[in-house]
VMD Tcl script that draws the C-alpha trace (Angstrom):
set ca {
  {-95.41 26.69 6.70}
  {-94.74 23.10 8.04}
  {-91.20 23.43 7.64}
  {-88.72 25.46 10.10}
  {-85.94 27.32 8.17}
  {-82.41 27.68 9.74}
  {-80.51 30.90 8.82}
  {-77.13 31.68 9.02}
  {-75.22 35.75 9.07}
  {-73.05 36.63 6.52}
  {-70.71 39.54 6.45}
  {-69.15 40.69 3.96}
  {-67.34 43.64 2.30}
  {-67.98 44.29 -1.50}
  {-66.76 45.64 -3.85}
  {-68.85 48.73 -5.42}
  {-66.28 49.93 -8.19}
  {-62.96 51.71 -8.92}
  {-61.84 54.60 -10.86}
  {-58.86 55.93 -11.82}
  {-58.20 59.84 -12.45}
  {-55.53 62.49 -13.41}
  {-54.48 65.91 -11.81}
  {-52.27 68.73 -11.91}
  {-50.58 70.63 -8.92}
  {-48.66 73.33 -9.43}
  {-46.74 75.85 -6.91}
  {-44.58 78.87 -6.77}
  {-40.81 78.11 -4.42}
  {-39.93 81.38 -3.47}
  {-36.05 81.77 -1.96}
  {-36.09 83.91 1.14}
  {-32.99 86.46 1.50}
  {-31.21 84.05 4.05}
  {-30.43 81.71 1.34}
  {-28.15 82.28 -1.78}
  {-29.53 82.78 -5.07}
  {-30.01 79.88 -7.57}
  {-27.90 79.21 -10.22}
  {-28.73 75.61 -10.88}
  {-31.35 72.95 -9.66}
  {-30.00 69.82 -9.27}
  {-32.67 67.46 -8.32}
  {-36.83 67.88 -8.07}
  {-38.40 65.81 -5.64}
  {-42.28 65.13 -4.06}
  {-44.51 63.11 -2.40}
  {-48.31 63.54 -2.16}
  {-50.28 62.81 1.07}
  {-53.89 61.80 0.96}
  {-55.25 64.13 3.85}
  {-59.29 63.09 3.79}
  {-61.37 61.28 1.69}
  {-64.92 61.28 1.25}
  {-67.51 59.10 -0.51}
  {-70.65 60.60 -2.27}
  {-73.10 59.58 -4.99}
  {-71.47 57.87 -7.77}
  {-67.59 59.64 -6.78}
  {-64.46 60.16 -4.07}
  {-64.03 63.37 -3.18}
  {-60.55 63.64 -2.05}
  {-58.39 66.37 -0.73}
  {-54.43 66.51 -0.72}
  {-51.50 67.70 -0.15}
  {-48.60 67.75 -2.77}
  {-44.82 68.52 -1.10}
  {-42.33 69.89 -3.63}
  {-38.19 69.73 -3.07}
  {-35.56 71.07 -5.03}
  {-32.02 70.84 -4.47}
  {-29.90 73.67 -5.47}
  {-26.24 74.98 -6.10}
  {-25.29 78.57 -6.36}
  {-22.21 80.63 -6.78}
  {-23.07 83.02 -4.09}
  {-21.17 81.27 -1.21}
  {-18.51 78.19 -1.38}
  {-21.15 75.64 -0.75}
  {-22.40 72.69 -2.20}
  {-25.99 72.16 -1.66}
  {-28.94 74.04 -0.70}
  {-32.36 73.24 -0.62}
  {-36.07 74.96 -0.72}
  {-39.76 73.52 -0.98}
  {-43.51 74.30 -1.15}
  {-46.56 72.48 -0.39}
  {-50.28 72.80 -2.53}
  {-53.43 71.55 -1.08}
  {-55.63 70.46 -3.90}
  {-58.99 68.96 -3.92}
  {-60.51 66.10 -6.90}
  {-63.21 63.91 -7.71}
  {-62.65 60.09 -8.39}
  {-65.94 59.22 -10.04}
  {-66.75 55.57 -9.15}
  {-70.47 54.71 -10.11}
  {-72.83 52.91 -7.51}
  {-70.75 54.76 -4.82}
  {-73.06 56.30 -1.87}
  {-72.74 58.01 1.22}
  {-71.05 55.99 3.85}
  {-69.40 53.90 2.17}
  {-65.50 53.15 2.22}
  {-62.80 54.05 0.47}
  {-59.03 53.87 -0.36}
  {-57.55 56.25 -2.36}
  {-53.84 55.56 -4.42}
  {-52.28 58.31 -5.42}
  {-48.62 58.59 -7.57}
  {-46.05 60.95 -9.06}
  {-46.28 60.34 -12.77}
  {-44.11 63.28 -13.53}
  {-42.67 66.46 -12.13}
  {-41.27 69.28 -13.71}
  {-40.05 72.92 -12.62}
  {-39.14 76.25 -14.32}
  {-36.64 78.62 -13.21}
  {-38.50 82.07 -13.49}
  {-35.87 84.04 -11.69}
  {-32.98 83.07 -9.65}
  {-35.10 83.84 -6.54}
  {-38.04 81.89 -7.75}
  {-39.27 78.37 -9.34}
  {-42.67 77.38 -11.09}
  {-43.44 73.91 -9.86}
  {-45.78 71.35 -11.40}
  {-46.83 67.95 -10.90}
  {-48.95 65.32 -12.61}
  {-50.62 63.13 -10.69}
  {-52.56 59.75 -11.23}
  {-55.21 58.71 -8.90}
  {-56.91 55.43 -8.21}
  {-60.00 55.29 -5.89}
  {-61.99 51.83 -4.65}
  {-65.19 52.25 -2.80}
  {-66.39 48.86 -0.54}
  {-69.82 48.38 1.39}
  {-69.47 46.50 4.65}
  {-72.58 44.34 4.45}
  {-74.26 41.27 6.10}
  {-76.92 38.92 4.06}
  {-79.62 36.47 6.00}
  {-79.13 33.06 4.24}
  {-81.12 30.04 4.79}
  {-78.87 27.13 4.67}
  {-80.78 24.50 5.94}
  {-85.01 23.40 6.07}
  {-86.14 20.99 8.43}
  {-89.34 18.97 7.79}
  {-90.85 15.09 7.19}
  {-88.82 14.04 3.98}
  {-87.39 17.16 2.87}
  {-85.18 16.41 0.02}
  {-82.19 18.69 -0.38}
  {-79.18 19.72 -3.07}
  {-76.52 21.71 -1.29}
  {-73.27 23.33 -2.45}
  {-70.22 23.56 0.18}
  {-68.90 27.08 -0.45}
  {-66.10 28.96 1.32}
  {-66.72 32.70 1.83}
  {-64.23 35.35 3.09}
  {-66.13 37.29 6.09}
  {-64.63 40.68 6.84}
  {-65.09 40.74 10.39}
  {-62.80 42.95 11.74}
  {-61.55 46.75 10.64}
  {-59.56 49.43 12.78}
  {-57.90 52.68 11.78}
  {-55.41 53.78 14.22}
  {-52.58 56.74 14.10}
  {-49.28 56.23 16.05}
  {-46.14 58.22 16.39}
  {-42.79 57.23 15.45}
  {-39.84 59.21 17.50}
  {-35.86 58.12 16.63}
  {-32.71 59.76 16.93}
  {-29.44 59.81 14.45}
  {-26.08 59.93 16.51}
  {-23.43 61.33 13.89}
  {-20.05 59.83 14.78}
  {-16.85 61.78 15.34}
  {-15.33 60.61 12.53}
  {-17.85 63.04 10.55}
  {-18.18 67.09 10.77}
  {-21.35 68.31 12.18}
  {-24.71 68.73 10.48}
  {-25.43 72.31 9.36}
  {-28.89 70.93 7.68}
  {-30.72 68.51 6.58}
  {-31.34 68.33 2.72}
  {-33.61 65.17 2.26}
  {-35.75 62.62 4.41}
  {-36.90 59.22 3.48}
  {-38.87 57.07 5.04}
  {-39.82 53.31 4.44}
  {-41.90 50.64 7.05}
  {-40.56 47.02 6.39}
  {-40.05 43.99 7.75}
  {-43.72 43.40 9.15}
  {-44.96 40.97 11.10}
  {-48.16 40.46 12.02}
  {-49.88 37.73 15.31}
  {-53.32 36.90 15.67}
  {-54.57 36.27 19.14}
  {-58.32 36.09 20.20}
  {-59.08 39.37 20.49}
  {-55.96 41.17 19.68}
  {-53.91 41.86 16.41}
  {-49.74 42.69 17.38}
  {-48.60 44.02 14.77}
  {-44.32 44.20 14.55}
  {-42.32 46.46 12.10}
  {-39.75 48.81 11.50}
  {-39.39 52.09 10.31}
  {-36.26 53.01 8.18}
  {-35.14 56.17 7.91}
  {-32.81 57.72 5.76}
  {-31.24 61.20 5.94}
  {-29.06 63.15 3.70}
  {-27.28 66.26 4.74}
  {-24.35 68.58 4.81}
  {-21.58 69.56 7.05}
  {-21.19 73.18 8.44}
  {-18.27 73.64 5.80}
  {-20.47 73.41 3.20}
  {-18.81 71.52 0.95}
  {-20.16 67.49 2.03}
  {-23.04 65.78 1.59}
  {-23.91 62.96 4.23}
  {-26.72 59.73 4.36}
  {-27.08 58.34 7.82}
  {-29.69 55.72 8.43}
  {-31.31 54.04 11.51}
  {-33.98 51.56 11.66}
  {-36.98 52.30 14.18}
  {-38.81 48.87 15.39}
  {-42.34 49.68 16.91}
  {-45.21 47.80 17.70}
  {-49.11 48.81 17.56}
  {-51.43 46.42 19.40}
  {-55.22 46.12 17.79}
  {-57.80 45.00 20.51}
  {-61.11 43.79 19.08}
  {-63.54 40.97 20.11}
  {-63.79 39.77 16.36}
  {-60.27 39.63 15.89}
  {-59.34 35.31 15.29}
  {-56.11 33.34 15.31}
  {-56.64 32.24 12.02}
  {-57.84 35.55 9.94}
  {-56.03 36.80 7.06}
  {-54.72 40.34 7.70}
  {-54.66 43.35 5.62}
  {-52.05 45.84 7.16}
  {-51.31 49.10 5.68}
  {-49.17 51.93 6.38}
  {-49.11 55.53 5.13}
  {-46.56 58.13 6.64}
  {-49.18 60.59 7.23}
  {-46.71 63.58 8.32}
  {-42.28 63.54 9.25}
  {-40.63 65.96 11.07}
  {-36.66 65.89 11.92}
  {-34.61 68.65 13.36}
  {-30.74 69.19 14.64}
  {-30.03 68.76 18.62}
  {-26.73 69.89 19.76}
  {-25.32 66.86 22.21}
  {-23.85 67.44 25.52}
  {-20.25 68.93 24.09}
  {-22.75 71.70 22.04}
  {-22.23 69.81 19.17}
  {-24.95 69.27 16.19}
  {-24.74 65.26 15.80}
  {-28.09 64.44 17.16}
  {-30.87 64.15 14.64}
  {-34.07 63.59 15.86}
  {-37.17 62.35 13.89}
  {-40.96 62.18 14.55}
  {-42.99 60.08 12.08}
  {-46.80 60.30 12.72}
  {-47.89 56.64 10.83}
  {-51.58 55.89 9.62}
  {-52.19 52.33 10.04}
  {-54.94 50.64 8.91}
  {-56.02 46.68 9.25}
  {-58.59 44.53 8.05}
  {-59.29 41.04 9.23}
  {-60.73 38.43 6.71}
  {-62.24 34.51 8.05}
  {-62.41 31.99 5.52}
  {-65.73 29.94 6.81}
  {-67.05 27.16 5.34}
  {-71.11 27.40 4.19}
  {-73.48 24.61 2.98}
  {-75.50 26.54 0.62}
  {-78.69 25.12 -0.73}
  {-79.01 24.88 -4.58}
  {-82.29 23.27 -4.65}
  {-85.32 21.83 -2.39}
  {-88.26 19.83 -2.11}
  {-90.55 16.81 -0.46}
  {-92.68 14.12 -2.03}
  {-95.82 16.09 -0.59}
  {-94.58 19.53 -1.59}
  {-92.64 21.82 -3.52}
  {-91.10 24.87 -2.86}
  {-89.82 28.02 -4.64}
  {-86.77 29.17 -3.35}
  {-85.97 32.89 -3.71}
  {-82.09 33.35 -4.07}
  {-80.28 36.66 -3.78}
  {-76.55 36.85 -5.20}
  {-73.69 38.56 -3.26}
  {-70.38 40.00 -4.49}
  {-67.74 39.41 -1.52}
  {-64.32 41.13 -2.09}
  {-61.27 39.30 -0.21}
  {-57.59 39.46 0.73}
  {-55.63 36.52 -0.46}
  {-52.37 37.59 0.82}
  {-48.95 39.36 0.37}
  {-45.76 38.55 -0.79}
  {-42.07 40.27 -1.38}
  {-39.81 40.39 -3.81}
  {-35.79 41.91 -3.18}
  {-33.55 42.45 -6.34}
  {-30.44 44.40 -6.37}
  {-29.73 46.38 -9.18}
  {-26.14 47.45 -10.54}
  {-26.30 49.92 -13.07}
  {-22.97 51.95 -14.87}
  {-24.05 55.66 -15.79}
  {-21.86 57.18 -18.30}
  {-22.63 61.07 -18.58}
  {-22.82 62.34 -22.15}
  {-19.70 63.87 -23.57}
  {-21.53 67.44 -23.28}
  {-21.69 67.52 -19.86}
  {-19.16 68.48 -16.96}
  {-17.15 66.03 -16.33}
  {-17.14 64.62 -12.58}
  {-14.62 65.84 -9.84}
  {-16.44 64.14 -6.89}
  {-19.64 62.45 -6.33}
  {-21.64 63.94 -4.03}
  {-25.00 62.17 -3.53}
  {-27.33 60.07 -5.96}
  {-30.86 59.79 -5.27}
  {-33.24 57.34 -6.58}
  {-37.03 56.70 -7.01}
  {-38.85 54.07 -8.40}
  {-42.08 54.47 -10.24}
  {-44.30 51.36 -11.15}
  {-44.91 51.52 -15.37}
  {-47.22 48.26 -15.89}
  {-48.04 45.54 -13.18}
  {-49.42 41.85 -14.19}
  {-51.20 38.89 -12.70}
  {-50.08 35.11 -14.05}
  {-50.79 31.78 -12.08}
  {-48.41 31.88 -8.76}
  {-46.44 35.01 -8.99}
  {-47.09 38.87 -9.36}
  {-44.51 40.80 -12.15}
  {-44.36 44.42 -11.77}
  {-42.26 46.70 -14.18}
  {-41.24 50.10 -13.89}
  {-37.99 52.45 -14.01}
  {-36.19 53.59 -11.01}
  {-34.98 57.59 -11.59}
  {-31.76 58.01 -10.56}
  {-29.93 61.78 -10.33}
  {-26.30 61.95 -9.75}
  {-25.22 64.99 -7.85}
  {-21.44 65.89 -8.44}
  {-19.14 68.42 -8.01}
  {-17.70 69.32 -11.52}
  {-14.26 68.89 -12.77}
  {-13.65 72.13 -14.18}
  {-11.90 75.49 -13.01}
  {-14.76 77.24 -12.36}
  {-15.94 74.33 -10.12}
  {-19.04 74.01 -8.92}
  {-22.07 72.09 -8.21}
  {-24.47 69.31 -11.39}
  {-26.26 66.75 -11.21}
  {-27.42 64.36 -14.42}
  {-30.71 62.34 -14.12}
  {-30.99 58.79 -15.86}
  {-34.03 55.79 -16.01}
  {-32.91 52.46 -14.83}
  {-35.75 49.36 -15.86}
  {-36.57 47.08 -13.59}
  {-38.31 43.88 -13.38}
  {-40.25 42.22 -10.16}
  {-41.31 38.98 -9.94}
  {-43.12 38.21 -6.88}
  {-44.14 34.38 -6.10}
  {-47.12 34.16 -4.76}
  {-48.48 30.02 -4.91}
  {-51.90 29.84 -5.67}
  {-52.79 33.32 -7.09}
  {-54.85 33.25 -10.42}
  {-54.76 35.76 -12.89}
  {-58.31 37.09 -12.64}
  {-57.31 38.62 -9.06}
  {-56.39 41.78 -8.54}
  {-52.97 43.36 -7.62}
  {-51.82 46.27 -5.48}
  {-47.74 46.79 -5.45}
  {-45.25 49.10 -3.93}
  {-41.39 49.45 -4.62}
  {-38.74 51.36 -2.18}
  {-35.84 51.59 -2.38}
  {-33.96 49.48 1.03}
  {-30.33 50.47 -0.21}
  {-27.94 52.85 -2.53}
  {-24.81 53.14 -3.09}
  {-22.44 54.69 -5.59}
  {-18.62 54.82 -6.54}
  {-17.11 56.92 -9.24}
  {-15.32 54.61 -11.57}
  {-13.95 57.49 -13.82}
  {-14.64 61.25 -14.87}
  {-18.00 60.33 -16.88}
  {-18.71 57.43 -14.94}
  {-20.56 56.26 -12.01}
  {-21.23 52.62 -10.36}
  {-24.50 52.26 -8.53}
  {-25.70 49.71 -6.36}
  {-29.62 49.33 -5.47}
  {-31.71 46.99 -3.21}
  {-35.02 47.33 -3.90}
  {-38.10 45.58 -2.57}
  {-40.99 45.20 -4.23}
  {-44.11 44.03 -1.82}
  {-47.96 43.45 -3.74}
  {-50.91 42.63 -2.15}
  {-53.55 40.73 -4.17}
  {-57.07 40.73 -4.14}
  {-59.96 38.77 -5.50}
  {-63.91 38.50 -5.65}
  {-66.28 35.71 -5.05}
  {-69.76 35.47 -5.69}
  {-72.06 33.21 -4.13}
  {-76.15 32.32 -4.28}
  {-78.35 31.85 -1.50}
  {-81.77 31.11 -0.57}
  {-83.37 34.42 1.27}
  {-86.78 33.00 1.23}
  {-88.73 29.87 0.60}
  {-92.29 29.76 -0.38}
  {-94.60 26.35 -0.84}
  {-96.06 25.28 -3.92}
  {-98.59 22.89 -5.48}
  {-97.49 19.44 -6.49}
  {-98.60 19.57 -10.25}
  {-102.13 17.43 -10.88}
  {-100.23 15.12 -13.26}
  {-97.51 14.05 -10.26}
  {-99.92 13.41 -7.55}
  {-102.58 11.07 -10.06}
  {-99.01 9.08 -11.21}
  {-98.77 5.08 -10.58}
  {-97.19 3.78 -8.12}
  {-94.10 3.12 -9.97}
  {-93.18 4.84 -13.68}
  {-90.69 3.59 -16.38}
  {-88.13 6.51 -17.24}
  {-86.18 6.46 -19.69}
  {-82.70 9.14 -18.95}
  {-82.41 11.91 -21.35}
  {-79.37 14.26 -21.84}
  {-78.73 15.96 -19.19}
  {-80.59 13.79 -16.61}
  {-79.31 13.38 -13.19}
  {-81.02 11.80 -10.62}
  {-82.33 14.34 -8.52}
  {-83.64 16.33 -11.71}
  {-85.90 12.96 -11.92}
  {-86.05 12.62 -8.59}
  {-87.77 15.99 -7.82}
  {-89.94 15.72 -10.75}
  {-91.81 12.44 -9.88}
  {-91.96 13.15 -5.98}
  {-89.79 10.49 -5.09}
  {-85.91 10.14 -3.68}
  {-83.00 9.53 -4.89}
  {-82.37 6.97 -2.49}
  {-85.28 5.18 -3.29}
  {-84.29 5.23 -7.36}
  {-81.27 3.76 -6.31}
  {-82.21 1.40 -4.34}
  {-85.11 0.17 -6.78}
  {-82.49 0.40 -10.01}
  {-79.75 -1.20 -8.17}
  {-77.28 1.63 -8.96}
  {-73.87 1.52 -8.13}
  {-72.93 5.07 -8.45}
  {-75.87 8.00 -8.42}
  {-73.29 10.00 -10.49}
  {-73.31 8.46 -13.04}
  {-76.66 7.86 -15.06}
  {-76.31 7.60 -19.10}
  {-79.03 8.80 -22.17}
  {-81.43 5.87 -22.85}
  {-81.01 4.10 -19.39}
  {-84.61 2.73 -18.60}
  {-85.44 3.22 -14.80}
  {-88.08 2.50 -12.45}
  {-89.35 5.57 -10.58}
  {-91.57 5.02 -7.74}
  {-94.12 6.72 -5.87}
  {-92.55 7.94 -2.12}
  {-95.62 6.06 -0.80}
  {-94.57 2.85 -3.04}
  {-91.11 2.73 -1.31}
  {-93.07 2.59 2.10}
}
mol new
graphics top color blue
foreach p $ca { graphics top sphere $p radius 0.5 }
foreach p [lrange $ca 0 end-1] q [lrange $ca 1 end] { graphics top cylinder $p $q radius 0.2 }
display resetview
């Protein structure tokens, strides 16, 4: 071939599919003989952890672990609460057609609902339902031809921007804090519930080298060796996790993400042999991918006055991170208990949980919707005393701004709750006050067409025998290098014949002079 073709790399990560599927995890809580029998649950909790995940033909095969709570009372002993749990392994299939073996994937997984049944006042049934959403991406890289040199090579290009994904790490750090209970509080006897949320990220590009800043805040709940109180501390645990890799760029788009992979606290008795030290140990999955927006001339279209050529064009799929925005709201909610229930003495701890109901995509901004579950745990006002709880849905309503988004991209969001608080207003009713942050990430696809091959043809008999110069007249549709290409000649030439002020702009039934490349010489 007379010609020399210049090619350029592309990477890219695409996207093969998604699927979404449903499970159920159930478990037995037995109650060993050191704790008091059940009388009444109070509050069912869980979270699920994604332990491995592993792609196949045409599916995810995940496994998982689901961790049940419960929060009891019981009459047994003058105490308020108590609490017992279980864990179930399970294992599923996500199917996601065009999936193969070593590819990638990330796998979503959420509480749609819980429920328990007291078999005995020694043990609970357990179940969970459990929605799943699985993505599967191929790292790839494409050989494009983006420019051909030769003597009077005429060619059409496109300027298109493409998102490479350059740069991917999967790390595992450990977390370790400590809770300092003041004096003005009794000690801890044990610790009833453990939150965790990682916030306030920031993230610094260097060459080389992603630093990654944020904080882990952790919230406790417990009671006092009497018994009879229920305490939330809090502390907030900054960290930082350095990435170090040579295709990491000061300008790349990073897409951090966290998953508490396993938490740990226990009680430490200070120097006076008191228990007001509370020490945690968060082990933290954190993965990152880097995405450079680079700018490609792609060719649409080629050929000389001597020769033509048919250009072979392959299409690619290129999935991208746009970015991530926030979104904090603070809720204030009344609950009034129902006239059949116990009225309240003293409230003793609420707990709340949001779960995401319908998310949606409009031009600039992200709106999720959802209901946060709230469960009131109270002491009750009667004679008899005693430990309830009473469980109510509180809507909420999201909007995220995010400039620039379209609604054909594609959404991920998560909602935690940063804050609660609570103040009993009257025997059936209770003031609460949430902060909750709602933080989506949003996605989107490109496609783009490039040449992967060029191959020469013959100039058609009818082109080579033409005149020197032709009259044309423009038909529908017409733009100068359509007639350009077909009569061998330039556009520059046509325009410089004709006299044209602006190439764009040609109309039907315009009569111009086409000439010959060797005409123009």
């Amino acid at each position: 071939m007379s010609v020399e073709l210049i090619r350029d790399i592309i990477n890219y990560e695409e996207l093969i599919g998604e699927g979404t599927s449903q499970t159920m995890v159930n478990g037995d809580i037995i109650i060993n003989d050191r704790n008091p029998e059940i009388s009444r649950v109070l509050n069912m909790d869980g979270n699920i952890l994604v332990l491995s995940s592993e792609v196949v033909e045409d599916k995810i095969i995940l496994e998982g672990r689901m961790n049940f709570d419960i929060l009891y009372a019981s009459t047994e002993e003058n105490r308020g609460i108590y609490k017992v749990g279980a864990s179930t392994n399970f294992t599923h299939n996500i199917q996601v057609i065009g999936a193969m073996p070593n590819m990638y994937s990330k796998v979503l997984a959420y509480i749609e609902h819980m429920e328990y049944e007291l078999l005995t006042n020694k043990k609970i049934k357990v179940n969970a339902v459990i929605n799943l959403k699985g993505v599967v991406y191929n790292r790839k890289t494409a050989e494009a031809i983006v420019d051909i040199k030769g003597q009077d090579i005429q060619l059409l290009k496109n300027a298109v921007q493409v998102d490479e994904c350059l740069a991917s790490d999967n790390a595992q750090i450990v977390i370790k804090g400590s809770i300092e209970i003041g004096e003005d509080k009794p000690q801890v006897d044990s610790i009833l519930k453990t939150d965790i949320n990682i916030g306030k990220k920031d993230i610094f590009m260097q060459d080389g080298k992603a630093t990654i800043n944020a904080c882990a805040h952790i919230r406790v709940m417990y009671d006092a060796e009497n018994g009879n109180e229920v305490y939330l501390s809090e502390q907030d645990s900054a960290f930082t996790h350095e990435i170090a890799l040579p295709e990491i760029k000061p300008d790349m788009r990073c897409d951090v993400s966290f998953k508490v992979e396993d938490l740990n606290t226990k009680v430490l008795e200070n120097e006076n042999g008191e228990r007001r030290t509370i020490e945690c140990e968060v082990v933290l999955g954190i993965s990152m991918k880097g995405y450079l927006k680079r700018g490609i001339q792609i060719i649409d279209d080629a050929y000389s006055p001597e020769e033509r050529y048919e250009l072979e064009k392959q299409s690619i799929k290129a999935n991208s991170f746009f970015g991530e925005g926030t979104d904090s709201q603070t809720i204030k909610e009344r609950i009034v208990l129902p006239q059949d229930s116990e009225a309240i003495s003293q409230v003793k701890h609420v707990t709340a949980n949001p779960v995401i109901t319908d998310v949606k995509v409009f031009e600039d901004k992200v709106v999720a919707e959802g209901v946060v579950s709230c469960c009131v745990m109270y002491m009750m006002a009667s004679e008899e005393g005693g430990m309830a709880s009473y469980e109510e849905e509180i809507p909420f309503k999201s909007v995220i701004d995010m400039p620039m988004i379209k609604i054909d991209m594609m959404p991920e969001v998560n909602v935690d709750i940063q804050h609660i608080s609570f103040e009993k207003v009257s025997p059936r009713e209770v003031d609460i006050k949430i902060i909750l942050e709602s933080c989506a990430k949003v996605f989107y696809k490109i496609a783009v067409d490039f040449v992967k091959s060029v191959v020469e043809s013959e100039i058609p008999e009818n082109i080579k025998n033409m005149p020197s110069i032709v009259i044309y007249v423009v038909q529908n549709n017409d733009t100068l290098w359509k007639i350009a290409k077909k009569y061998g000649t330039t556009i520059e030439d046509i325009v410089k014949i004709n006299d044209i002020d602006n190439p764009d702009v040609i109309m039907p039934g315009m009569k111009l002079l086409v000439p010959k490349k060797t005409f123009m010489k």
